[in-house]
VEXDREN-2710 file (C-alpha; in Angstrom, 1 decimal):
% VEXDREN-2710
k/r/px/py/pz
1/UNK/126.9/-65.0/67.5
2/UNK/123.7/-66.4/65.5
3/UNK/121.6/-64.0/63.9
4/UNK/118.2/-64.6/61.9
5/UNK/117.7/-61.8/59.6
6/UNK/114.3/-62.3/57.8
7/UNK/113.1/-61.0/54.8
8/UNK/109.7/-60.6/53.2
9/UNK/107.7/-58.4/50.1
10/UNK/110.6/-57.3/47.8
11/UNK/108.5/-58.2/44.4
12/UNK/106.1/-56.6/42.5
13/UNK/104.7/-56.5/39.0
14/UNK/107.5/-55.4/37.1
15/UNK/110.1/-57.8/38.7
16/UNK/111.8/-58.5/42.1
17/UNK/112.1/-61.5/44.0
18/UNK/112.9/-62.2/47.5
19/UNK/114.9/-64.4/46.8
20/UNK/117.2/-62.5/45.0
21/UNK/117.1/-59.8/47.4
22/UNK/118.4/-61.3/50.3
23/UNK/121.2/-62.9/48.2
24/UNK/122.1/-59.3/47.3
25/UNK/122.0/-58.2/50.9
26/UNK/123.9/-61.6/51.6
27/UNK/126.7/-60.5/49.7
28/UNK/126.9/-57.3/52.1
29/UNK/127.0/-59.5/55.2
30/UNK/129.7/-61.6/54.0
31/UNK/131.6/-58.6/53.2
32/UNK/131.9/-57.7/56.7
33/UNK/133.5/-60.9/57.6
34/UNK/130.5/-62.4/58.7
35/UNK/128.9/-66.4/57.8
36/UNK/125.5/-66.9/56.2
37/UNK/125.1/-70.5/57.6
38/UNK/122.1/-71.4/55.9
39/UNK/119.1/-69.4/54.0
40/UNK/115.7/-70.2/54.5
41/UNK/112.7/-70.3/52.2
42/UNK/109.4/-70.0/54.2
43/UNK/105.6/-69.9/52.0
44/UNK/102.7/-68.4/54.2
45/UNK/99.6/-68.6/54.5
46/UNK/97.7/-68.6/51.1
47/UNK/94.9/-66.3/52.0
48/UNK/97.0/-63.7/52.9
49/UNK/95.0/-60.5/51.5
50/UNK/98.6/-59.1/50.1
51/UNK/100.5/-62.8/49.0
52/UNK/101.9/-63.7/45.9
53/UNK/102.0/-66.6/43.9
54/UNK/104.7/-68.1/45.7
55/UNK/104.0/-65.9/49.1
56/UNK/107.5/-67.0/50.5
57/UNK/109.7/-64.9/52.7
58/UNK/113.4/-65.8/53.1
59/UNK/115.4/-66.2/56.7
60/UNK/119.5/-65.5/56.7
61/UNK/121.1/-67.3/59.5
62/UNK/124.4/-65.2/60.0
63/UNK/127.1/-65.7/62.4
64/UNK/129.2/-63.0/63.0
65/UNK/131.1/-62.1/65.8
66/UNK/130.7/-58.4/65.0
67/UNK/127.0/-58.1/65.1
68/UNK/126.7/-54.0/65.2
69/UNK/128.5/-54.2/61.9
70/UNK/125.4/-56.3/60.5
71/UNK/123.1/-54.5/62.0
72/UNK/124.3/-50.9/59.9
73/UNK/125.0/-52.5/57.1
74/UNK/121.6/-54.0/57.1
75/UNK/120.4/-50.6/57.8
76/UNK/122.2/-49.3/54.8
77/UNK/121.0/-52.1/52.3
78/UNK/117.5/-51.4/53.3
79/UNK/117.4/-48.3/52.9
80/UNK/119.2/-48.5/49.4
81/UNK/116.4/-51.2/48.9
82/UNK/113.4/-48.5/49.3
83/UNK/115.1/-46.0/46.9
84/UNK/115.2/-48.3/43.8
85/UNK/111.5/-49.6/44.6
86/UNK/110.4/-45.9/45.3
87/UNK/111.6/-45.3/41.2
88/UNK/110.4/-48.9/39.6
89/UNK/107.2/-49.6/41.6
90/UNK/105.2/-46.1/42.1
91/UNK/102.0/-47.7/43.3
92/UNK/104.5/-49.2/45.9
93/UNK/102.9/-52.9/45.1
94/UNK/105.9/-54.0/47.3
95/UNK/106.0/-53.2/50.9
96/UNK/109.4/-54.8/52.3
97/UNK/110.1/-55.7/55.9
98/UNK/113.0/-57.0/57.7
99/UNK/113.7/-58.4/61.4
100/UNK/117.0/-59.6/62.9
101/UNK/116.5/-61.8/66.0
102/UNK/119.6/-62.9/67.8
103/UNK/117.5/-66.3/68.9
104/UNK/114.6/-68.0/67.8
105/UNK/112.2/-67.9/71.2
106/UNK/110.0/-69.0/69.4
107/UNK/108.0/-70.4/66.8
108/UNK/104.4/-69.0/67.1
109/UNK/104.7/-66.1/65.2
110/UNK/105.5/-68.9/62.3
111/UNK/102.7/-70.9/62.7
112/UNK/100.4/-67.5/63.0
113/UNK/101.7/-66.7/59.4
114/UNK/101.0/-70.1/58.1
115/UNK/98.0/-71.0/59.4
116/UNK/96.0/-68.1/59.9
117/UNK/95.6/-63.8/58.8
118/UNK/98.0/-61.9/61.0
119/UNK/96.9/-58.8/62.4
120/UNK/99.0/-56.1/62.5
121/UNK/97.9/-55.5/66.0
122/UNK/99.8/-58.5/67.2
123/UNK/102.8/-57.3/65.6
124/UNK/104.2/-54.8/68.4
125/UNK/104.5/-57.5/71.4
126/UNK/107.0/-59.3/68.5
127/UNK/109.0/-56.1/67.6
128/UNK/110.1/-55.5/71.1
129/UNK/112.0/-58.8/70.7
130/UNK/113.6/-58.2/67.6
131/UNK/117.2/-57.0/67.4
132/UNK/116.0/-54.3/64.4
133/UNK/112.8/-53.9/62.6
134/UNK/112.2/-52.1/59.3
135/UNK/109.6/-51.9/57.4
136/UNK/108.1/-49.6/54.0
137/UNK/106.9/-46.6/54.8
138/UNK/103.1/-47.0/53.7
139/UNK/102.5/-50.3/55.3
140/UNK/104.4/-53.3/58.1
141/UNK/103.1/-56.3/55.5
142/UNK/106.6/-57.5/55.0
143/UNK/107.3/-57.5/58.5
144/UNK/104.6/-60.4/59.2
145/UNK/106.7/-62.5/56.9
146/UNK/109.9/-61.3/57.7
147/UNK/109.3/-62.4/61.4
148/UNK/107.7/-65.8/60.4
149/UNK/110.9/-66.2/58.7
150/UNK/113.1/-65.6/61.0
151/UNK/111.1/-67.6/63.5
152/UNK/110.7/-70.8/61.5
153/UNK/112.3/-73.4/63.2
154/UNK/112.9/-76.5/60.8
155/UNK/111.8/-79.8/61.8
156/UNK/114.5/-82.8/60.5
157/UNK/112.5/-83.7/57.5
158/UNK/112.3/-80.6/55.8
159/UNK/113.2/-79.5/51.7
160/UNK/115.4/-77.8/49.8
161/UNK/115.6/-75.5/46.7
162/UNK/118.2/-74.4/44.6
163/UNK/117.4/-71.2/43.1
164/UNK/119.6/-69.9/40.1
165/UNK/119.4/-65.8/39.2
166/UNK/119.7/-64.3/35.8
167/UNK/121.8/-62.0/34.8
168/UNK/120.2/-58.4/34.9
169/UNK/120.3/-57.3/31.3
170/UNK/118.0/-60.4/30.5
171/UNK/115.3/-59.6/33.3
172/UNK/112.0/-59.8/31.7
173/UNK/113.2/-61.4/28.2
174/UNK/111.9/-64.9/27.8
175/UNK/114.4/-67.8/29.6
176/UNK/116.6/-70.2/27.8
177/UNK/116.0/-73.1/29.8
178/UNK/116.0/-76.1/27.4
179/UNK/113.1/-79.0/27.8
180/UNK/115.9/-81.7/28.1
181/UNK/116.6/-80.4/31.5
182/UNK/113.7/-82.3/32.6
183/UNK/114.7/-85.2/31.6
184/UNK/118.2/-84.9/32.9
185/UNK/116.6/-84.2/36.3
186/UNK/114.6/-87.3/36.1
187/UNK/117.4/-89.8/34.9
188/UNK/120.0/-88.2/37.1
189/UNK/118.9/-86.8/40.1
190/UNK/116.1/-89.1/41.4
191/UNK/115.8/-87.1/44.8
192/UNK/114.4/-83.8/43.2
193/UNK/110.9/-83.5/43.1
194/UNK/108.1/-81.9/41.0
195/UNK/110.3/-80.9/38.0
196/UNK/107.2/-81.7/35.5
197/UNK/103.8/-81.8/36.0
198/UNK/103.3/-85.5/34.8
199/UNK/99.7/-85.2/33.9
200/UNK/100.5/-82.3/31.4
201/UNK/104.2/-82.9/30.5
202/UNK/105.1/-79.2/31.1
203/UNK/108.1/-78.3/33.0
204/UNK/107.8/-76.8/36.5
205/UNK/111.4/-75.6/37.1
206/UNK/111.3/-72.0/35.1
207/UNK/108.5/-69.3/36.1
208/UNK/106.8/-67.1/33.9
209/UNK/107.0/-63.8/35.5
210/UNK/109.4/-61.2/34.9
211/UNK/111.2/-62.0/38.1
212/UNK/115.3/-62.2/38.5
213/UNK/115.1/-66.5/39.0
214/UNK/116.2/-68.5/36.1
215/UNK/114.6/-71.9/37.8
216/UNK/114.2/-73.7/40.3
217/UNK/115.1/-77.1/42.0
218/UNK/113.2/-78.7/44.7
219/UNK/114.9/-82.0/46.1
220/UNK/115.0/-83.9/49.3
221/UNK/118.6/-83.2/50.5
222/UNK/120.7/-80.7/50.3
223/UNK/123.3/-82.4/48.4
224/UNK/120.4/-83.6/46.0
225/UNK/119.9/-79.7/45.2
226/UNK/123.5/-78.5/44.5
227/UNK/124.4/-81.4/42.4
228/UNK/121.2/-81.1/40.1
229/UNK/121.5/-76.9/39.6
230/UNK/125.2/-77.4/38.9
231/UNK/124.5/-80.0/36.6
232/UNK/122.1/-78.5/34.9
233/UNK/123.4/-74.7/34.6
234/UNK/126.5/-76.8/32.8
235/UNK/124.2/-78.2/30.4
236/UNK/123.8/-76.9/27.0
237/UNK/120.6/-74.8/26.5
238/UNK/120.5/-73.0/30.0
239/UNK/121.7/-69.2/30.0
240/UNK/124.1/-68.5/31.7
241/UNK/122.9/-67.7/35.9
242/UNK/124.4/-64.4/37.9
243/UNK/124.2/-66.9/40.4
244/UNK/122.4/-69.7/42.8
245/UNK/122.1/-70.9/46.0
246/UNK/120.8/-73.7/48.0
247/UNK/117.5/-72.7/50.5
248/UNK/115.9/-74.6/53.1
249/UNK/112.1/-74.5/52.9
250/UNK/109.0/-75.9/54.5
251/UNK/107.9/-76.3/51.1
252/UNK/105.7/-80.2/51.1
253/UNK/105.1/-79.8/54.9
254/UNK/101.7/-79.8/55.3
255/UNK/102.3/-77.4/58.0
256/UNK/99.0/-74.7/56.5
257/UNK/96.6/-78.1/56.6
258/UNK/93.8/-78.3/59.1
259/UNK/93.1/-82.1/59.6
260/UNK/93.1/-85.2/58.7
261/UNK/89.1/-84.5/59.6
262/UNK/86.7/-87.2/59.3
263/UNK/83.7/-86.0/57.5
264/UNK/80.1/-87.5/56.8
265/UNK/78.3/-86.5/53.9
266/UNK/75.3/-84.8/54.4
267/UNK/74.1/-83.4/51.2
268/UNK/75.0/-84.5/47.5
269/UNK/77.9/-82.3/46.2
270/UNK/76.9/-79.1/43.7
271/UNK/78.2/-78.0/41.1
272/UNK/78.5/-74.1/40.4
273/UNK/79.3/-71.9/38.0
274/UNK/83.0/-72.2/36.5
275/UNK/83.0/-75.9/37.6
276/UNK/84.0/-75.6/41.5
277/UNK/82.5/-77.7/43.7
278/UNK/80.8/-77.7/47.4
279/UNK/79.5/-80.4/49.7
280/UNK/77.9/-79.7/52.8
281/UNK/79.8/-82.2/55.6
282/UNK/79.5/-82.9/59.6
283/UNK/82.4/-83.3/61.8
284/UNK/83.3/-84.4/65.4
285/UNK/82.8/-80.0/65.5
286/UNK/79.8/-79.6/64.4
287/UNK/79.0/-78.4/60.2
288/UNK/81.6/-77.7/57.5
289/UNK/81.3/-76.5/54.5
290/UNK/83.9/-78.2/51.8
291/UNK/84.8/-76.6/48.7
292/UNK/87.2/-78.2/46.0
293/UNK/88.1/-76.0/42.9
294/UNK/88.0/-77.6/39.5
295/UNK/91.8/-77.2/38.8
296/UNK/91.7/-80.0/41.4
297/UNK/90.9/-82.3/38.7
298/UNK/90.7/-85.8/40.0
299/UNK/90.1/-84.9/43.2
300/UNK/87.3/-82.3/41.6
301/UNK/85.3/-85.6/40.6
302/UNK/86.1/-87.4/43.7
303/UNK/84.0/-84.8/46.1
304/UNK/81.4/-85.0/42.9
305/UNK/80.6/-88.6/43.4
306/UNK/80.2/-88.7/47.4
307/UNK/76.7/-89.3/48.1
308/UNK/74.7/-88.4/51.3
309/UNK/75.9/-90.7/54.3
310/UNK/79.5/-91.2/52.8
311/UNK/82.2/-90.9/55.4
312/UNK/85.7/-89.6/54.3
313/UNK/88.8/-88.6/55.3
314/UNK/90.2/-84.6/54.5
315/UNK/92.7/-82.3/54.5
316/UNK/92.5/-78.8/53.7
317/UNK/92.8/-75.2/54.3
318/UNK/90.5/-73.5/56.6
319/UNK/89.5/-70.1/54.7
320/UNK/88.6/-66.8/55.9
321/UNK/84.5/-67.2/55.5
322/UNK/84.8/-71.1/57.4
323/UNK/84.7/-73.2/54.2
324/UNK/87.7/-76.5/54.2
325/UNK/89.2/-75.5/50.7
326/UNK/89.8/-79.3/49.8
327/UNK/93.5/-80.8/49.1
328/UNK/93.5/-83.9/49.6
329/UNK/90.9/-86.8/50.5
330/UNK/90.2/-90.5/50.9
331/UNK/86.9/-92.2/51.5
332/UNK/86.3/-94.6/54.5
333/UNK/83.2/-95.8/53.9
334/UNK/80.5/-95.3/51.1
335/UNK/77.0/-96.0/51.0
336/UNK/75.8/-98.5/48.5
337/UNK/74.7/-97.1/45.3
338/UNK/72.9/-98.3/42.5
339/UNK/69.8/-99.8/44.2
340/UNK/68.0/-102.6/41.9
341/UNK/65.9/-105.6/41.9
342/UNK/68.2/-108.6/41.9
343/UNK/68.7/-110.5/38.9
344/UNK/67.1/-114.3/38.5
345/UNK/69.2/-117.3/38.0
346/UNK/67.6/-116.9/33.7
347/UNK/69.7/-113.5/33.5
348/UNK/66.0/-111.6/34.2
349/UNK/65.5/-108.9/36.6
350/UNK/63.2/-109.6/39.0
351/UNK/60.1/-107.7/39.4
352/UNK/57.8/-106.6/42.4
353/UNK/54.3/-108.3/41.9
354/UNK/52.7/-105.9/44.3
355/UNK/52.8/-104.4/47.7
356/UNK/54.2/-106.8/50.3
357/UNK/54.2/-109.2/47.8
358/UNK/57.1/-111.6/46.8
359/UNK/59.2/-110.7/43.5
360/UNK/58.8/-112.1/40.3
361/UNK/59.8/-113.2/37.1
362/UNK/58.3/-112.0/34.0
363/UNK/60.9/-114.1/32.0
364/UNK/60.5/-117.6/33.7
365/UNK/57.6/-117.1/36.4
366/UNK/60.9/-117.7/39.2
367/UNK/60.3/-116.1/42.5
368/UNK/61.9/-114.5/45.0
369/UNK/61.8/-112.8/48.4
370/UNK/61.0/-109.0/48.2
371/UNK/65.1/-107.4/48.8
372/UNK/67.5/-105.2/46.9
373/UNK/71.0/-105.5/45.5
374/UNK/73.3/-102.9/45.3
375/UNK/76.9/-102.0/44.1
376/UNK/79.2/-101.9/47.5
377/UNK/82.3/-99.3/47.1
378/UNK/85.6/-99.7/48.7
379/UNK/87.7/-97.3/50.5
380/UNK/90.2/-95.1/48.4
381/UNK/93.4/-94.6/48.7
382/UNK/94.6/-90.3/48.8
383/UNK/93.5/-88.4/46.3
384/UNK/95.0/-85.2/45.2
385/UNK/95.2/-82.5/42.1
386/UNK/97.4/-82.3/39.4
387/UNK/101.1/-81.3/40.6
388/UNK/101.0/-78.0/39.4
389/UNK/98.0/-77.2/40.9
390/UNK/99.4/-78.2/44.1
391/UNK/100.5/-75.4/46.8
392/UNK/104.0/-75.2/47.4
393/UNK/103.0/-76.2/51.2
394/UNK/101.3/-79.4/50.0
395/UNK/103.1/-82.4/50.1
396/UNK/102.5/-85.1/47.7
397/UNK/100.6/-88.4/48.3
398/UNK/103.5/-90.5/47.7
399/UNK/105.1/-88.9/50.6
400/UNK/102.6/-89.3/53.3
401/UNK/103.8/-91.4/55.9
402/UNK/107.8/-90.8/54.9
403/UNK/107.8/-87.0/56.0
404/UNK/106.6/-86.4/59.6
END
């Protein structure tokens, strides 16, 4: 018998991961007997009022033939899970939630948690499906992500990540994880993705927080994953890991994006205080608002040189107030800019000699009929920020087209 046991809001300031929580309550599961047959990393929403940086919630698929065992021992670990957050984080910054579900009828409580705010409301109709519920004591926010989780129900092209743990004693002390790693990734494990940020050189494998994960590794296949954590937790420079496994994740999906929306211009884009932009746009729907931040570097001065009557191409992420918080974009077609007189066959710009009159020469007395040049823009190819300003749901330009 399959069960989905999701998890969601183990972390807080001081440390915690979800991650490393439900590899902790994996080790109780197999200690009844019972199969974790694949783990599952799911990122939310990114307006959700309570997220985190990464905002992921984790799905156990378990199959166990003794499924009242899992169900108390579940019970047990979650409860044990409350008493050591009760001591560690007082203003109870972390609100856990776990479901079990012994099948997936559906997806929609996924796509709720991805797309849009869930209200706690809606959550009720869900429980009733759900095998067990628990949740913290002041508040159900980890069940929202618990059951999106659980509910996820990968498509064929999806990711994967191998996560590696540290060992407890070094929680919060900085991470050995030596520079060359990067380039060990790149020269040996060609399907693992957004290891370095190649604008800024910097690694993105390690985080920064004082969080249980060593680092992580994002690749295309599973197979990708497990060969480039082992290889690298073998490499000289890398503490030593508690431990790692391989996740699933919707991670470079796409699957929070509203679009591709074709936009027309209507305004010229402003720039406001801190260097964000907005440009006010018309759709098929009627007006929208777009706002692009300015860690979105490149595609920051993109939106800055659309000009009124420009149409283009979008993706992005509806927010709470109605504004498309920009990701990605291409223009279609551009108006022609730099209006001027044309230029006479002497190298001379030709002049107007008066109202309705022909142009003229000052240079060689040459004439010509009153008319403009201008400079005519192509379309663009996708333009998008800097990879580590890129949400972990984005996926990258070069992979448009290759992941459905």
């Amino acid at each position: 018998m399959l069960l989905f046991i999701g998890i969601d809001d183990t972390d807080h300031p001081n440390g915690g991961c979800t991650t490393w929580s439900s590899h902790i309550l994996a080790k109780f599961i197999e200690a009844e007997g019972a199969e974790i047959i694949e783990r599952r990393l799911v990122r939310l929403w990114p307006f959700a009022p309570r997220r985190t940086r990464g905002n992921g919630a984790v799905c156990l698929v378990v199959d166990t033939d003794k499924p009242s065992s899992i169900l108390e021992v579940v019970n047990i670990w979650f409860n044990s899970l409350l008493k050591d957050l009760k001591k560690i984080d007082r203003l109870s910054h972390a609100r856990p939630g776990l479901v079990i579900l012994k099948e997936q009828y559906s997806d929609h409580a996924y796509w709720e948690a991805v797309r849009h705010e869930v209200d706690h409301s809606t959550l009720e109709v869900h429980m009733r499906k759900c095998l067990l519920h628990l949740h913290h004591p002041e508040g159900k926010d980890g069940l929202i992500g618990a059951l999106a989780a659980a509910s996820w129900m990968p498509k064929e092209s999806v990711t994967w990540e191998a996560i590696a743990w540290r060992n407890e004693s070094r929680w919060g002390s900085p991470r050995e994880v030596s520079p060359t790693c990067l380039d060990i990734l790149e020269k040996s494990h060609p399907e693992t993705f957004m290891n370095r940020d190649p604008t800024r050189g910097h690694g993105m494998i390690a985080p920064r927080s004082p969080c249980p994960v060593l680092f992580g590794i994002r690749a295309r296949s599973h197979q990708s994953a497990l060969a480039a954590i082992e290889h690298i937790l073998s490499s000289e420079g890398v503490e030593s890991a508690e431990d790692y496994a391989i996740f699933k994740t919707n991670q470079c999906s796409d699957d929070h994006l509203l679009g591709p929306l074709k936009i027309t211009t209507m305004t010229p884009a402003r720039v406001h205080r801190g260097g964000h932009v907005t440009v006010a746009t018309m759709t098929e729907q009627g007006p929208l608002l777009i706002r692009c931040f300015k860690e979105g570097g490149n595609l920051n001065n993109a939106v800055l040189s659309l000009e009124p009557g420009d149409i283009a191409e979008v993706l992005g992420l509806l927010s709470p107030d109605g504004e498309l918080h920009l990701e990605r974009m291409r223009t279609i077609t551009l108006v022609p800019r730099n209006l001027s007189r044309p230029l006479c066959k002497c190298g001379v710009r030709f002049r107007s000699s008066g109202r309705n009159s022909t142009l003229r020469c000052k240079e060689c007395g040459s004439t010509s009929p009153r008319r403009w040049s201008a400079q005519t823009i192509g379309p663009s190819g996708w333009v998008e920020p800097s990879a580590d300003q890129r949400r972990h749901l984005a996926k990258p330009v070069a992979w448009m087209g290759s992941i459905d």
